[in-house]
Every structure is written in structure tokens, then in C-alpha cells.
C-alpha positions in Angstrom: -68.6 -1.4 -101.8 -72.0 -3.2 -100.2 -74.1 -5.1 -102.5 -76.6 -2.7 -104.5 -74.9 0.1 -104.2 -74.1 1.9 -107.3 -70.6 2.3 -108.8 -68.7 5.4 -107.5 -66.2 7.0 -109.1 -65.8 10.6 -106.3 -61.9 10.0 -106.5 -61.4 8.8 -110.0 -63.2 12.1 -111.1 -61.9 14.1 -108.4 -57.9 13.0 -109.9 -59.0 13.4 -113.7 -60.2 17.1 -112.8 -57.1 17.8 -111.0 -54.8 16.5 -114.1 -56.8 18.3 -116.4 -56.4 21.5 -114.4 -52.7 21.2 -113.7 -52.4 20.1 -117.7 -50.7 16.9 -115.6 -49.9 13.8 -117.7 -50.1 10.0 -116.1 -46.4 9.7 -115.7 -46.0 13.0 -114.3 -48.7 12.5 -111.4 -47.2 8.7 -110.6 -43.3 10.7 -110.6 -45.0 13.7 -108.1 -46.9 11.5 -105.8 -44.3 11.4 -103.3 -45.3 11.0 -99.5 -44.1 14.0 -97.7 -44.1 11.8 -94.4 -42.0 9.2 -96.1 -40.0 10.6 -99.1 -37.3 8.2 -99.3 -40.1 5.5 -100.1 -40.4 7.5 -103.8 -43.6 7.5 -105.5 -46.5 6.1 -104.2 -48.5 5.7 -107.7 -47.3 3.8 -110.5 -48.1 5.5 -114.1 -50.7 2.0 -114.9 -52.1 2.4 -111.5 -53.3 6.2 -112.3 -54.4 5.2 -115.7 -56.1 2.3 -114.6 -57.5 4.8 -112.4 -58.9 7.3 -114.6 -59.9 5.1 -117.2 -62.9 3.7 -114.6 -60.4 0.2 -114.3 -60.5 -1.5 -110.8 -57.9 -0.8 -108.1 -57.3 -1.2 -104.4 -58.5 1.4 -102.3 -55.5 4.0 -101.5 -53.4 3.6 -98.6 -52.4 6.5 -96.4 -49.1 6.9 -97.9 -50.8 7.1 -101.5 -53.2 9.4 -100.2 -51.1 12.2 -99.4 -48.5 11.2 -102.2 -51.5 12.0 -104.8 -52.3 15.1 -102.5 -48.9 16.3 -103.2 -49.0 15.4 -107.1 -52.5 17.0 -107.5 -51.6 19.8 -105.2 -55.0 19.3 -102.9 -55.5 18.7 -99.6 -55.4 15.2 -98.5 -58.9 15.9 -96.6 -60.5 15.9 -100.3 -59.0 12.4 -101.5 -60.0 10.7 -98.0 -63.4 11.8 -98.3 -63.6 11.1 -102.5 -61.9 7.4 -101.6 -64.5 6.6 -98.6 -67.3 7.4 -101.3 -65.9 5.4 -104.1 -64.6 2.5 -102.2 -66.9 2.4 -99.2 -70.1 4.0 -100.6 -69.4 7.0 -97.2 -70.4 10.2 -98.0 -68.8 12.5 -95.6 -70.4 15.7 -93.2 -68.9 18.3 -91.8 -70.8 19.5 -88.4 -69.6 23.4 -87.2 -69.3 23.5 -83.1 -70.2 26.2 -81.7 -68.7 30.1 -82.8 -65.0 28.4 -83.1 -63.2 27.2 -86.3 -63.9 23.7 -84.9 -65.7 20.8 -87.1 -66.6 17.5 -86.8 -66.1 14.9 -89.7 -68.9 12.1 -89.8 -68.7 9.5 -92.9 -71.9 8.7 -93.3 -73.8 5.4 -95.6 -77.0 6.4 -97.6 -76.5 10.3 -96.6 -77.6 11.6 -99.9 -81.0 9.5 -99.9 -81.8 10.7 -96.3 -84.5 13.5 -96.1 -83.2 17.1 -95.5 -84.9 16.9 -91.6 -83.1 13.7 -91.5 -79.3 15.1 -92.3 -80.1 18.4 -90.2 -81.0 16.1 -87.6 -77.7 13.9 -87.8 -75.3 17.4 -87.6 -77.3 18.5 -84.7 -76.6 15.2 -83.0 -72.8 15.5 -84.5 -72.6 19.5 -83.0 -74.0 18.6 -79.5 -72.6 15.2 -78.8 -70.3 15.7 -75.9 -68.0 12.7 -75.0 -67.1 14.1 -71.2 -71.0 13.3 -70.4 -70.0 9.6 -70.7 -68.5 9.6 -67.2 -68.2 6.3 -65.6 -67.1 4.6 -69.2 
């Protein structure tokens, strides 16, 4: 996290919900967060590393692997801990821009988003929604 930013804790409250809802203990989350890509590799979490976790302790930021593990063990989408982890660790909120009349959207992780003026964030998912790579001929 950059200097003067505030704590974040979007993925340490975003697993303590999910526990709580599932009535999930620490060992049983560490013994379900099993990467679906790599299963043989066993759990990604270890039962300190989640309490450390929820307790507000200090950890690495998530690997891949650890993401979807914990999206498996917490039974959410892996979008959701990706965009709680770039908040926490990386102070990025993320945006989702809508293109066009199809089912098609455009992540942006954005720094600072929630102290930008609503004209400002309508402004960066019009840029997001219109931005067309093709027009970049030549490069």
C-alpha cells in the first residue's frame, strides 16, 4: 500500500463474512481452499494464515493459486477476492464499464476512485466504454 493511504481490510472482511455465512471454521476454510487448476498441490491456505487473516494480522498479498483456492472454500467467485485483494493490498478500487447493448464489461482498477467527483468517475467509464484499441493502427 502507497504511503498515506489508509489501512484496507476489503478481503479480510469480505472472507470473515463468507465464514460467518457458511458457519465455516479456520481449519475448515485452509482444508477447502484447494486450487481447482492445481488440485494435487492441496490447500493453498494454512489454518494460521486465515486467522492471521481475519484477525487484521499482516500477510502477503494472495497468489493466483490462493485466490481461487479461497474462491472454492468460500464458495464465491474469484472475481470478488481479486478485486477485495487489489483494494486491501494495493489501495485499487475496481470499475466495471458496460459496452454497448452486449453482456460485455470492462474491468478498470482504479487508485483514489472513491475520492474522485461523481462527473469525474462517469467520465473515466465513458472513456473505459468507448476506448477502441483497433483505432491504434500503426502501433
Amino acid at each position: 500500500m502507497a504511503d498515506g493511504d489508509a489501512a484496507r481490510s476489503d478481503f479480510a472482511d469480505l472472507v470473515r463474512r463468507r465464514m460467518d455465512e457458511l458457519r465455516l471454521g479456520l481449519r475448515a476454510v485452509a482444508e477447502r481452499s484447494v486450487d481447482p487448476k492445481n488440485p494435487a498441490d492441496g490447500p493453498q491456505w494454512t489454518k494460521g494464515t486465515v486467522e492471521n487473516l481475519v484477525n487484521g494480522k499482516p500477510i502477503k498479498a494472495p497468489g493466483p493459486g490462493q485466490l481461487r483456492g479461497l474462491a472454492v472454500a468460500l464458495e464465491v467467485p474469484v472475481r470478488l477476492l481479486q478485486d477485495a485483494a487489489a483494494a486491501q493490498w494495493f489501495g485499487m478500487e475496481t470499475i466495471t464499464a458496460h459496452e454497448g447493448e452486449g453482456d460485455l464489461e470492462t474491468r478498470l482498477l482504479v487508485r483514489r476512485y472513491q475520492a474522485m467527483s461523481p462527473e469525474d468517475r462517469r467520465r473515466l467509464q465513458l472513456i473505459a466504454e468507448t476506448y477502441d484499441p483497433s483505432a491504434r493502427q500503426g502501433l
